[in-house]
C-alpha positions in Angstrom: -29.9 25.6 -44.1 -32.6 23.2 -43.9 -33.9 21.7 -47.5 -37.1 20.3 -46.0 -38.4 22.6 -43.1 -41.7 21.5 -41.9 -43.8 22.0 -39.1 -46.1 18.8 -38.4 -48.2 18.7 -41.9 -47.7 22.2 -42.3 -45.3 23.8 -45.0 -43.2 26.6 -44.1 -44.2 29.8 -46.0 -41.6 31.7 -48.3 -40.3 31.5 -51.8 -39.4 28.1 -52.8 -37.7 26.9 -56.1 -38.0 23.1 -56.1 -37.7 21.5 -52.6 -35.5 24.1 -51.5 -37.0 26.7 -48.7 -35.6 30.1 -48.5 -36.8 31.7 -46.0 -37.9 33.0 -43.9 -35.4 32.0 -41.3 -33.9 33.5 -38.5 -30.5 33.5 -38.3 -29.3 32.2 -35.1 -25.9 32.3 -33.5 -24.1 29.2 -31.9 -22.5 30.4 -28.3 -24.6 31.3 -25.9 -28.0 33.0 -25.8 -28.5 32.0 -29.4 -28.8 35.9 -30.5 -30.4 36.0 -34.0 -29.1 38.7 -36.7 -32.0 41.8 -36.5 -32.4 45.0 -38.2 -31.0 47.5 -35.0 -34.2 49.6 -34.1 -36.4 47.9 -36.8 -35.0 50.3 -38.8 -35.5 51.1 -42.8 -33.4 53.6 -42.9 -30.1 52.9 -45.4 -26.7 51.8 -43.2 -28.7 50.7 -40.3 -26.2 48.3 -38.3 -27.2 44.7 -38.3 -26.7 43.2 -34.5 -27.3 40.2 -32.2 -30.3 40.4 -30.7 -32.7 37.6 -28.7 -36.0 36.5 -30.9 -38.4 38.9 -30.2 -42.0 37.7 -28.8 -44.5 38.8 -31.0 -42.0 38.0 -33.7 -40.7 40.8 -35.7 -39.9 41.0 -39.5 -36.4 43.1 -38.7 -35.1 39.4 -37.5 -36.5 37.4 -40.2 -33.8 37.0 -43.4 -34.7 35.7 -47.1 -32.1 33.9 -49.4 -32.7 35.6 -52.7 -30.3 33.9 -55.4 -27.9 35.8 -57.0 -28.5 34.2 -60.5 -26.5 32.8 -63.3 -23.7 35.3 -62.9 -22.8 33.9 -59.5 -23.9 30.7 -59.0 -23.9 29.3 -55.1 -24.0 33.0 -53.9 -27.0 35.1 -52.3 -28.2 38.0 -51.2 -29.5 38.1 -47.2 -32.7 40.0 -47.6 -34.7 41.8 -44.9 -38.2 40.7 -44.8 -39.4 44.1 -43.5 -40.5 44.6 -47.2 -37.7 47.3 -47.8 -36.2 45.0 -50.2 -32.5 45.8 -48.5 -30.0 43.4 -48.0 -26.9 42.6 -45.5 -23.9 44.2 -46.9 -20.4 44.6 -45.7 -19.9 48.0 -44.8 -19.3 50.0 -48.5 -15.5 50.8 -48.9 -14.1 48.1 -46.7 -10.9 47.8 -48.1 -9.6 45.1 -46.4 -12.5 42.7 -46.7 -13.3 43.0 -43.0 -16.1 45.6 -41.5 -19.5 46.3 -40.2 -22.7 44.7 -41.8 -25.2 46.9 -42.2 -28.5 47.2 -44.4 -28.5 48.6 -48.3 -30.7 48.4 -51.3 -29.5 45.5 -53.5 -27.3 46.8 -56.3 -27.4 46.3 -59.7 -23.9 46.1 -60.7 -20.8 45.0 -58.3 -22.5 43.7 -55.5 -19.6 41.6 -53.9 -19.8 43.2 -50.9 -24.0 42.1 -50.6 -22.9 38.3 -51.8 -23.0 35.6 -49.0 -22.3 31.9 -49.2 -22.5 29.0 -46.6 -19.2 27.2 -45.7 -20.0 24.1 -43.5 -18.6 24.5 -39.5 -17.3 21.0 -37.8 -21.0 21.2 -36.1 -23.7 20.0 -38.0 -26.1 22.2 -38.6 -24.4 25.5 -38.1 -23.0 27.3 -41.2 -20.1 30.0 -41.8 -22.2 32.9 -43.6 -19.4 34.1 -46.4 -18.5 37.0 -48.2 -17.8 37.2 -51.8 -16.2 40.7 -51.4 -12.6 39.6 -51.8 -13.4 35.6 -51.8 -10.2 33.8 -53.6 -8.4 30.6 -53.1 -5.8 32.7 -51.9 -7.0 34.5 -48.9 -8.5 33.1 -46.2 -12.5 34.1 -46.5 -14.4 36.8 -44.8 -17.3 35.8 -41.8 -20.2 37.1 -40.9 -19.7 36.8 -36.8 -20.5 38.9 -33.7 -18.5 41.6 -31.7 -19.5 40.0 -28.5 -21.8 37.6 -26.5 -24.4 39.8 -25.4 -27.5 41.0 -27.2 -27.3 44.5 -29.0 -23.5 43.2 -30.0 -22.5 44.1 -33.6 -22.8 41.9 -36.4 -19.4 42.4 -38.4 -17.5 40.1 -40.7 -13.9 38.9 -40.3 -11.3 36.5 -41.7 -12.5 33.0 -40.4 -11.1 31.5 -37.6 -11.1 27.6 -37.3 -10.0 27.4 -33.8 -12.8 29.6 -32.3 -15.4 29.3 -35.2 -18.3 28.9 -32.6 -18.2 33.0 -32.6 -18.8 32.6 -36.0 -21.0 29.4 -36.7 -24.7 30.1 -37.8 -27.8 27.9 -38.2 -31.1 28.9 -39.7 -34.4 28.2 -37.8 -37.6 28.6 -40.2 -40.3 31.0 -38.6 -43.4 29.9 -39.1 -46.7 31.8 -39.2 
């Protein structure tokens, strides 16, 4: 994630606490196309599937994600939030009891929100992140990735245990939009 995004002069819009921006951003996948994470059917509607889909022209808020800290009772970790003003997050699918699943969209909770906590683990490429789960995160288990289904647009977004000898399905970087 980029600490200083700027356009020319110009300052990217979104919250800021300090020098760091957060958001908006897409969030764009490394192989191929470069799909970027989108709210399936611009939908507000709770356990709407997040997908792979190509930037849309006019751009759309369903494709534009917010890092909202988690706070001071889990430090490094954040919640992916929609900008479509519903205030829902990215969540791994509710009741995943293996720590893999669908991500799909949910209002932020206000107690145990593991499964809606997301940290960034660098790739070998620079620029392009692992997007993390907390939902089961340990020093004993290998951790849980945000990645696609496929290479082609419409393709589930799902998280699985990472893989460091094809992490390009699962590497991420994070373009600011600008208005």
């Amino acid at each position: 994630m980029s600490t200083t995004a700027t356009k020319g002069a110009a300052k990217a819009p979104g919250t800021s606490t300090g020098e760091l921006n957060l958001g908006p951003y897409y969030i764009q996948y490394l192989p191929g196309n470069h799909y970027v994470l989108d709210v399936y059917g611009n939908s507000a509607a709770k356990d709407t599937q997040v997908i792979g889909f190509t930037v849309n022209q006019p751009e759309t808020v369903n494709q534009q994600w917010l890092f909202v800290p988690a706070g001071p009772l889990a430090p490094g970790w954040w919640y992916l939030q929609t900008l479509m003003g519903s205030e829902y997050v990215m969540t791994l699918q509710p009741h995943a009891t293996t720590g893999s699943g669908p991500v799909v969209m949910q209002p932020k909770a206000q107690g145990d929100s593991d499964t809606q906590l997301w940290s960034l683990l660098s790739t070998e490429v620079p620029g392009y992140w692992y997007i993390q789960s907390k939902f089961g995160a340990s020093n004993s288990q290998a951790p849980v990735v945000i990645g696609l289904t496929s290479d082609t647009s419409g393709a589930s977004a799902v998280a699985n245990p990472i893989s460091f000898t094809g992490f390009e399905a699962q590497a991420w970087g994070f373009k600011p939009v600008y208005w």
